[in-house]
C-alpha positions in Angstrom: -0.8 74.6 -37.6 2.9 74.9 -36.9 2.5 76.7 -34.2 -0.2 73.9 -33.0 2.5 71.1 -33.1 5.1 73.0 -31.2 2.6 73.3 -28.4 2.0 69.3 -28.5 5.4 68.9 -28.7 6.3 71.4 -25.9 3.3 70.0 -23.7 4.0 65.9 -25.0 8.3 66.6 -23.3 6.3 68.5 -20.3 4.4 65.6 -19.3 7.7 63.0 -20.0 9.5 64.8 -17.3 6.4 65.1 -14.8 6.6 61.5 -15.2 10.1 61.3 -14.8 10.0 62.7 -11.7 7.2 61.1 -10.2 8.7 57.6 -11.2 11.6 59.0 -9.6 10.0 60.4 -6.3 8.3 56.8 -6.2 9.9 54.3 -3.3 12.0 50.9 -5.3 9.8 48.5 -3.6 6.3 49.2 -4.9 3.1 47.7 -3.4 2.8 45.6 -6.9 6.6 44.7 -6.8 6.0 43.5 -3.3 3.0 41.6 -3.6 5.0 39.9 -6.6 7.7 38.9 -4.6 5.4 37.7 -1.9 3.8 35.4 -4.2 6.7 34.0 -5.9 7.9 33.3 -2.2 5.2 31.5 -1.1 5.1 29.7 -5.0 8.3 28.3 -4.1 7.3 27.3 -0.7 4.4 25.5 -1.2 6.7 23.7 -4.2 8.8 22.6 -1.6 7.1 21.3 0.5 4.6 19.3 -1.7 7.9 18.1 -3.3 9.4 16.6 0.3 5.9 15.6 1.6 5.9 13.3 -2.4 8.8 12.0 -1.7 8.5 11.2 1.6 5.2 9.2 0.6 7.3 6.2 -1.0 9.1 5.5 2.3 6.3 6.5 4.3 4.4 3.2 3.0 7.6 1.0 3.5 7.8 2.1 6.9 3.6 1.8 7.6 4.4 -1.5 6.3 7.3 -2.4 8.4 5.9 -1.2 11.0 2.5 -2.9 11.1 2.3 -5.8 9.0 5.2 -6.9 11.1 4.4 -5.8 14.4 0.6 -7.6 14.0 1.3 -11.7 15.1 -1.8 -12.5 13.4 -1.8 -9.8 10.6 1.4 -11.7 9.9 0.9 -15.0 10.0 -2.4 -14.6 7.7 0.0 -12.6 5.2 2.8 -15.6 5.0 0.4 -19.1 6.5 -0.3 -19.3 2.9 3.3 -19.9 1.6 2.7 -23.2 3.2 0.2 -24.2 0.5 1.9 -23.2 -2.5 3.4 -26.2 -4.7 6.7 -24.2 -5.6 7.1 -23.9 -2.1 6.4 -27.5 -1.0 8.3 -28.6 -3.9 11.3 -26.5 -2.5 11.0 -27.6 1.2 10.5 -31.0 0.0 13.5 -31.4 -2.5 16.0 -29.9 0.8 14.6 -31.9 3.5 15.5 -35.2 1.3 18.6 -33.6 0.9 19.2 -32.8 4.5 18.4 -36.6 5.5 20.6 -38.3 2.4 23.4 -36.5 3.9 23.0 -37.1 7.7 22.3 -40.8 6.8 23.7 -43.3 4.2 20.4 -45.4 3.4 22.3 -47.5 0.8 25.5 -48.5 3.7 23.0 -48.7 6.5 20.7 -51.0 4.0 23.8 -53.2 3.4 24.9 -53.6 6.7 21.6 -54.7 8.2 21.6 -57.9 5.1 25.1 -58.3 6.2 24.4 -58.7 9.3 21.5 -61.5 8.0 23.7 -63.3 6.6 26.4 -63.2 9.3 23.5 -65.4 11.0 23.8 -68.1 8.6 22.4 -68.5 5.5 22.3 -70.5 2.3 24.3 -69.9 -0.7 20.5 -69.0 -2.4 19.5 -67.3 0.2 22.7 -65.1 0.8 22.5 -64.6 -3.4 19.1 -63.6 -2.8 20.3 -61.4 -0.2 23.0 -59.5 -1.9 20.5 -58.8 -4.7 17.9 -57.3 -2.4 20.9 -54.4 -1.0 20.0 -52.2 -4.2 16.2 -52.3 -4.6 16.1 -52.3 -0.4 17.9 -49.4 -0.2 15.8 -47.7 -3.0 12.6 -48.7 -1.6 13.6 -47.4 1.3 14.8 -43.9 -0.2 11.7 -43.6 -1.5 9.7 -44.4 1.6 11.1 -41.6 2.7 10.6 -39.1 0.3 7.1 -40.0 0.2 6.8 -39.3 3.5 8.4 -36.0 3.6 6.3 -35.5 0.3 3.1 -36.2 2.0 4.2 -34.7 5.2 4.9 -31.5 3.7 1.8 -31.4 2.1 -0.2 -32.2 5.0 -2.3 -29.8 7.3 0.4 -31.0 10.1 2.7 -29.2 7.9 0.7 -25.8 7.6 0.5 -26.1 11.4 4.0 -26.3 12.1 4.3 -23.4 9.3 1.9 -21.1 10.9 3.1 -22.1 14.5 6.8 -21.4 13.6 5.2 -17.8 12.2 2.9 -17.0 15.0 5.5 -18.0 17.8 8.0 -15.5 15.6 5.2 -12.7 14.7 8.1 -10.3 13.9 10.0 -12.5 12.2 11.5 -10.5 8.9 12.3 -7.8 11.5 14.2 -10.3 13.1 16.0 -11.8 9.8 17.1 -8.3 9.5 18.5 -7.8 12.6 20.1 -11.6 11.9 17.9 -13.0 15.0 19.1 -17.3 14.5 15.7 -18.1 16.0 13.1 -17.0 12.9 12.4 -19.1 9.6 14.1 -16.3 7.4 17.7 -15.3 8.0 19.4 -12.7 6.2 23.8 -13.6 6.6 25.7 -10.8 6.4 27.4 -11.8 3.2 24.0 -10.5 1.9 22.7 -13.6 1.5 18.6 -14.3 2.2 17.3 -18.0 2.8 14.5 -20.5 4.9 15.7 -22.4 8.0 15.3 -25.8 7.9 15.7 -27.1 11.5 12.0 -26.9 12.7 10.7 -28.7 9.9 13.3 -31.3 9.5 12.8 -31.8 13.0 8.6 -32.3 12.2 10.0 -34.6 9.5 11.9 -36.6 12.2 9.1 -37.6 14.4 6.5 -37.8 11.4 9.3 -40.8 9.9 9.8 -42.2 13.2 5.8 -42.2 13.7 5.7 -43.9 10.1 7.8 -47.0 11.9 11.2 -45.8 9.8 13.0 -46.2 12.9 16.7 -45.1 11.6 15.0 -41.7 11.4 15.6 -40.9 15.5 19.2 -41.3 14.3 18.6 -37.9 12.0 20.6 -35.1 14.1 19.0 -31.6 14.9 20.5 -29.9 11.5 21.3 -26.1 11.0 20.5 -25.6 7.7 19.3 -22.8 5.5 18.1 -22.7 2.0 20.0 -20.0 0.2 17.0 -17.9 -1.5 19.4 -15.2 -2.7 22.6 -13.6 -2.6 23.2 -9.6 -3.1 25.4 -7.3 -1.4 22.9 -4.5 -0.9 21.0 -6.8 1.7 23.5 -5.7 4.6 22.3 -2.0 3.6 18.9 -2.9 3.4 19.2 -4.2 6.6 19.9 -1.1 7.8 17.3 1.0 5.8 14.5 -1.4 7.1 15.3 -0.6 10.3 15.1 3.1 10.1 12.1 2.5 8.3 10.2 0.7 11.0 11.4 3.3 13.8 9.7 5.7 11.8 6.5 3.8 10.6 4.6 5.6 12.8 4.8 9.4 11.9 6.2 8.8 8.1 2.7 8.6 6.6 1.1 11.7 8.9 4.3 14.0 8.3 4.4 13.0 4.4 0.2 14.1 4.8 0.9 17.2 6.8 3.9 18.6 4.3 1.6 18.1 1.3 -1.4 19.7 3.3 1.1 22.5 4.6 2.6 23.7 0.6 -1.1 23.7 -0.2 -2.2 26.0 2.5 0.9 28.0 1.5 0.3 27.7 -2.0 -1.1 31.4 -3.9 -3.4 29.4 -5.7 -4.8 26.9 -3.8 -7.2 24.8 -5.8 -4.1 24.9 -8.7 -1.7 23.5 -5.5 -4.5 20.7 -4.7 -4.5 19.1 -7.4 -0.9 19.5 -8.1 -0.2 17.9 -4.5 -2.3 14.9 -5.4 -0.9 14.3 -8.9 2.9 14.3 -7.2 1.7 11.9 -4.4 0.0 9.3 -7.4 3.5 10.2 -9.1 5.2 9.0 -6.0 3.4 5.8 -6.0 4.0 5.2 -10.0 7.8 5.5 -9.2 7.5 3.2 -6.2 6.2 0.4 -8.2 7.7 0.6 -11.0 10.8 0.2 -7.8 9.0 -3.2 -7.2 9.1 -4.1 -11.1 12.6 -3.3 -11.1 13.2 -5.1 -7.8 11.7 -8.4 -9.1 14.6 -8.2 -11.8 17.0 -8.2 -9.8 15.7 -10.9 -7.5 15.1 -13.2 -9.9 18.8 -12.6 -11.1 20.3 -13.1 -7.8 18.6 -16.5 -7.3 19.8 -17.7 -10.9 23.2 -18.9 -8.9 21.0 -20.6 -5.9 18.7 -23.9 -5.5 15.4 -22.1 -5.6 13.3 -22.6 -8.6 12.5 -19.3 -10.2 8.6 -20.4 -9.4 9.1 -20.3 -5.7 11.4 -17.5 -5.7 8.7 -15.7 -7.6 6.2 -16.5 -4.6 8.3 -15.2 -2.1 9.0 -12.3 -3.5 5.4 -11.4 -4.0 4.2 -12.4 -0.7 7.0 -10.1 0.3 6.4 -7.2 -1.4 2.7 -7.5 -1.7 1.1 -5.8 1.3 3.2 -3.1 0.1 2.6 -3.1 -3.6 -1.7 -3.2 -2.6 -1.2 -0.2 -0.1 0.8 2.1 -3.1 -2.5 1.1 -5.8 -4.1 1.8 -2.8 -2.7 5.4 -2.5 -2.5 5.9 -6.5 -6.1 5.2 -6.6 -7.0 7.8 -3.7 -4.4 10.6 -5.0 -6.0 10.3 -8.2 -9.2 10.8 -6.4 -8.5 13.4 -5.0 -7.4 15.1 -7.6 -10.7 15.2 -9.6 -12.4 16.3 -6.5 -10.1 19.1 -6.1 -10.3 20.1 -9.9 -14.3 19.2 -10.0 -15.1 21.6 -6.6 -12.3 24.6 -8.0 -13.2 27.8 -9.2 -12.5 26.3 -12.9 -14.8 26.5 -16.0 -15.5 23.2 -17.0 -16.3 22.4 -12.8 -18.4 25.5 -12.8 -20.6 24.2 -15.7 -20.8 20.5 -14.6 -22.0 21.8 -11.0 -24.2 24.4 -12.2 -25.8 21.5 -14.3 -26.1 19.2 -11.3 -27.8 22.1 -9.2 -30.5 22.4 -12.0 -30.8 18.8 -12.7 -31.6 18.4 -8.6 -33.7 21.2 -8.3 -36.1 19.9 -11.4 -36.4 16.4 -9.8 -37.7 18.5 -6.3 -39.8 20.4 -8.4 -40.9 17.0 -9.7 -41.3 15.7 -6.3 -43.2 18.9 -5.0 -46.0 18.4 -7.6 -47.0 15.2 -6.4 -46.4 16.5 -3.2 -43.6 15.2 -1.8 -41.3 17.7 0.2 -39.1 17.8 2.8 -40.6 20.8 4.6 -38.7 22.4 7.4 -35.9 19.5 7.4 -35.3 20.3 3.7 -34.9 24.3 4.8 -32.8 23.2 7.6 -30.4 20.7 5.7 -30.3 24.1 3.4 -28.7 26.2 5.8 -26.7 23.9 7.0 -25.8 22.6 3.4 -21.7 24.0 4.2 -21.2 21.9 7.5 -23.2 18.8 6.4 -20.8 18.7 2.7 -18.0 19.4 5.3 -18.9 16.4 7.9 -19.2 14.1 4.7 -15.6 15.0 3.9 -14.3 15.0 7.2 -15.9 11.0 7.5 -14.4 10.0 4.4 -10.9 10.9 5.2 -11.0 9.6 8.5 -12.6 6.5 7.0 -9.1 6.6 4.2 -6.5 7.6 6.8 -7.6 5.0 9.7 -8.9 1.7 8.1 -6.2 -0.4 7.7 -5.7 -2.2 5.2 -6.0 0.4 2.5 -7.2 -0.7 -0.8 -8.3 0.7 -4.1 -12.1 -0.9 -3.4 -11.9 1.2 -0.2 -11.2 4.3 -1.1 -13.1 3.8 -4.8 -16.6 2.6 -1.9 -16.0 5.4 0.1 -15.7 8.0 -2.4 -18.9 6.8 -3.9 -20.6 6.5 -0.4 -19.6 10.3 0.1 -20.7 11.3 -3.2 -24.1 9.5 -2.9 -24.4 11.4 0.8 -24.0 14.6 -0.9 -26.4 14.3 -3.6 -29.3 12.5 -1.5 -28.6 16.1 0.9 -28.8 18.1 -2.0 -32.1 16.3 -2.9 -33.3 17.0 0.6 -32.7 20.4 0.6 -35.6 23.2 0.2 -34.0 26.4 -1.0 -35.7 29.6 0.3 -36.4 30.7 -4.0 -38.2 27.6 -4.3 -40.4 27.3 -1.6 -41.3 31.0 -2.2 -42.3 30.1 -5.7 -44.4 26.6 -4.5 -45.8 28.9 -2.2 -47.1 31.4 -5.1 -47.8 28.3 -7.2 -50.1 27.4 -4.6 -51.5 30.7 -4.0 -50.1 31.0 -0.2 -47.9 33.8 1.4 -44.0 33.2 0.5 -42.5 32.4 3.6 -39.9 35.0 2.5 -42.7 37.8 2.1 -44.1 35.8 5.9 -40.9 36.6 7.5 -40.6 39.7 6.2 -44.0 41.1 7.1 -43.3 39.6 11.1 -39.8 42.2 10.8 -41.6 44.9 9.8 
C-alpha cells in the first residue's frame, strides 16, 4: 500500500513538472488571451463611440432646428404668426405702444392749448368756465380714444397681417437677432439683453389713428423702441453657440446617427450594443429637456426685473423652444422604440418565446384559412422565400420614412412603427411554408410538392 502511494506521489510531481514545462514552452500571448484583449478593445470602442454619437444627439436637434425652422420663410412664419393672437401678447404690445405715444405726445398740453386757443377767439366768462372745465375730461377722452384704438387695432386681423408680414419679409429672423441684424422684430443687445421692436407696429398704429380721424397722430415720430423681454449675460455666448449650431445643422443629426450605428457595428455583442445605443440616445433627449425645464427657470427669473408679464414671457419662451422640445419627445419616443425592437428581434429568451408564440399563433390561423380553403398558393411560397428581404424592405421604409419626414413627432414614429409591424404580420400571414403545404398536400391525399420536386431531381 505504501509502496502504492509513493508511486502516486512520484507519478502526481511527474505530471506537475510536464505541466510546468509545457506552460512554460507555451508563447505569453495565447489565442484565448488575444481574443480577450480583442474584445475588450472593441467593448471600449463601440462604448465610445455610442457615448459621442448620445451626446452629440442633444446639439444635433438644436442645430436641425436652427437650421430648418429658421431657414423655412413659411415654416417660420406658421411657427411664430400665432404670437399675434395670444392675449398676453396683445396685452404686452398694447400696454408699450400707449406708452410709446404718451411720451412722443403730451395729450393733456396739446388738449389745453387747442381750448386756449378757443378762447383766445373770444368767449364769455360761462363759456370760457365751461371751457377750462372741459381741458381734463378732453384730454382723458382723448387718451382713451386712443388706447382703444391701439386696443382694437392690435387685436384686429390688420394686426396679424402686419405680424406675419414683418415675419415673412424677415423669414430668418432669430438668426438675425443673434447676429444683432436692427432690421428683424427680435433683437438680442450685446449687454445680453433679448426684446420686441416696436417701430413697425407703432408705425401701423400711426396711420390706423390717423385713419380713425385722430389727426395729432401724423405728428407721432418713427420711434426706435424695443421691449426688453430679458436680460442675462450668457446671451452674448449663446449668440455664438447658435451660430455654430446652425453651420452645422446639416450633418449634426446624420454624424450623431452614423457614430451610434458605427459603436454598434463595432460592438462584440451586437444586439446587447443596440439596445444600449438606443437607451443612451432616449437618455440624451431626457437630459435635453429636463435643459428646457431648467431653462424656463431661469427665463422667467431674468424677466422678473423687465415690463413683460410672466404670462407673455411664458409664451415666448414656449413658442421658442417648442419646435425643439416636440422634435426631442419626438426622438425619445423613437429611441425607445427602437430599443424594444432591438431586444424583441435579439437572440434573448423572453424574445425567443414571444416570437416562437407568434410563428404558431400565425401558422394555426393559415391552417384555419386552408380548411375553408383559402391559401395563398404560389405567392404565399414566394413571399416565403423571400420572407428575409421583404422584413428587410419594411425596415429600410420605416427608417427612411423616421429620418426624412420632417417634422418629427411621437404620432409619427408611434404610426409608422405600427404600419411596419402590421406589414410584417399580414406577410407572415401570406406566407406558405414548404412543411405546411407538404402536410395540406397529405391531408388532401396529393403528392407533397416536397416529395414532387424531389422525384423531378432524381
Amino acid at each position: 500500500m505504501a509502496s502504492t502511494t509513493e508511486e502516486l506521489q512520484q507519478r502526481l510531481q511527474a505530471l506537475e513538472a510536464e505541466n510546468a514545462t509545457l506552460r512554460a514552452a507555451l508563447p505569453s500571448d495565447t489565442p484565448v488571451e488575444r481574443r480577450s484583449r480583442r474584445t475588450w478593445g472593441r467593448t471600449l470602442l463601440a462604448t465610445a463611440l455610442i457615448t459621442l454619437g448620445a451626446l452629440l444627439a442633444p446639439v444635433a436637434v438644436v442645430a436641425t432646428w436652427a437650421n430648418v425652422q429658421l431657414t423655412d420663410t413659411e415654416r417660420f412664419v406658421a411657427s411664430y404668426a400665432p404670437l399675434a393672437d395670444d392675449p398676453a401678447i396683445q396685452s404686452l404690445i398694447t400696454t408699450q405702444v400707449i406708452a410709446v405715444i404718451d411720451e412722443q405726445v403730451d395729450i393733456p398740453t396739446l388738449t389745453s392749448d387747442v381750448i386756449d386757443g378757443i378762447i383766445d377767439l373770444g368767449t364769455g366768462d360761462r363759456a370760457t368756465r365751461a371751457l377750462e372745465l372741459l381741458k381734463g375730461p378732453a384730454a382723458q377722452g382723448l387718451q382713451s380714444l386712443v388706447a382703444s384704438v391701439v386696443a382694437r387695432f392690435v387685436e384686429s386681423e390688420a394686426f396679424a397681417n402686419v405680424w406675419a408680414s414683418a415675419l415673412r419679409v424677415s423669414h430668418a429672423q432669430l438668426t438675425g437677432a443673434l447676429q444683432n441684424d436692427p432690421t428683424v422684430a427680435l433683437d438680442l443687445g450685446a449687454e445680453g439683453t433679448i426684446g420686441i421692436q416696436l417701430a413697425p407696429i407703432i408705425d401701423a398704429v400711426k396711420d390706423a389713428l390717423v385713419d380713425r380721424g385722430v389727426g395729432f397722430a401724423a405728428a407721432i415720430p418713427t420711434v426706435d423702441r424695443t421691449i426688453v423681454v430679458a436680460t442675462s449675460d450668457a446671451l452674448p455666448t449663446v449668440q455664438l453657440a447658435y451660430g455654430l449650431a446652425v453651420s452645422a445643422g446639416v450633418w449634426l443629426p446624420w454624424i450623431s446617427l452614423l457614430l451610434l450605428a458605427a459603436g454598434v457595428i463595432a460592438a462584440h455583442r451586437r444586439w446587447t450594443a443596440g439596445i444600449t445605443a438606443a437607451l443612451a440616445l432616449a437618455g440624451s433627449m431626457v437630459i435635453l429637456l429636463a435643459g428646457f425645464a431648467i431653462g424656463r427657470l431661469f427665463f422667467d427669473a431674468a424677466m422678473r426685473s423687465g415690463p413683460v408679464s410672466p404670462d407673455a414671457g411664458g409664451v415666448m419662451f414656449e413658442t421658442f423652444t417648442g419646435a425643439m422640445r416636440d422634435t426631442a419627445i419626438a426622438v425619445l419616443v423613437l429611441s425607445l422604440v427602437v430599443a424594444v425592437v432591438v431586444w424583441f428581434c435579439g437572440p434573448f429568451a423572453v424574445p425567443t418565446r414571444l416570437r416562437a408564440a407568434t410563428n404558431a399563433g400565425t401558422a394555426r390561423l393559415r391552417a384555419g384559412w386552408e380548411r375553408h380553403g383559402v391559401t395563398t398558393g404560389r405567392v404565399g411560397r414566394w413571399l416565403y422565400a423571400q420572407r428575409t428581404l421583404l422584413r428587410v424592405v419594411v425596415a429600410v421604409i420605416g427608417a427612411a420614412v423616421v429620418l426624412l419626414v420632417r417634422p418629427l413627432t411621437p404620432s409619427l414614429v408611434i404610426w409608422t412603427l405600427a404600419l411596419a409591424t402590421l406589414g410584417v404580420l399580414l406577410f407572415e400571414l401570406a406566407e406558405q411554408p414548404p412543411a405546411e403545404v407538404d402536410a395540406t398536400a397529405e391531408e388532401a391525399g396529393e403528392v407533397p410538392v416536397s416529395a414532387a420536386a424531389a422525384g423531378r431531381e432524381s
